[in-house]
Phi, psi and omega in degrees: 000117173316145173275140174302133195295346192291292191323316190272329170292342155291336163272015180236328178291319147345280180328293210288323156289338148317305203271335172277316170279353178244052143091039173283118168316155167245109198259147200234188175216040162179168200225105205275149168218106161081216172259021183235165199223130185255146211217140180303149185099321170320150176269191172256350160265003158291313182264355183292301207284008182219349193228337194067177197275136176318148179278357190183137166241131190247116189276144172209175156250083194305102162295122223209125150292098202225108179055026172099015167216161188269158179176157244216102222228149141270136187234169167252150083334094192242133193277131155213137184270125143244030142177172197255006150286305172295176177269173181273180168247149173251147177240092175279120181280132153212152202040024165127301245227143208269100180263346176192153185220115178255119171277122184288222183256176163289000000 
């Protein structure tokens, strides 16, 4: 028996609010510290001197795109609380340079 198109827009809205509540990152391709904004491609002394030092540095291991192709990377993660309104941010590094930026919890 076919699904009613109501039910099925109801199970995707379901879905989707599941997946908003538990906490599936939001990835942006930039991070405001003040008034200057750090951008992918940015270096890390670029972001120490403008965001200042991560509240925790983290080694993780990624899957990452580099020239069109996929891999399985190591990065750092560096975490910043920068005001207790906004979320927090994850900053992913890799080989010196700003490759992501994820938004955390409050």
């Amino acid at each position: 028996m076919p699904t009613k198109p109501h039910a099925t827009g109801l199970l995707a809205l379901i879905l989707w609010s599941a997946i908003a509540l538990h906490g599936i990152p939001a990835y942006a391709d930039s991070i405001r510290c003040g008034r200057h904004v750090i951008s992918l491609g940015d270096t890390v002394e670029e972001l120490s001197r403008e965001c200042g030092e991560p509240i925790k540095r983290q080694s993780v291991q990624e899957t990452i795109q580099i020239d069109g192709s996929f891999m399985k990377a190591r990065l750092e993660l560096w975490h910043y609380q920068l005001d207790e309104r906004r979320l927090s941010r994850e900053v992913l590094v890799y080989k010196g340079e700003v490759v992501g930026v994820r938004m955390g919890s409050r």
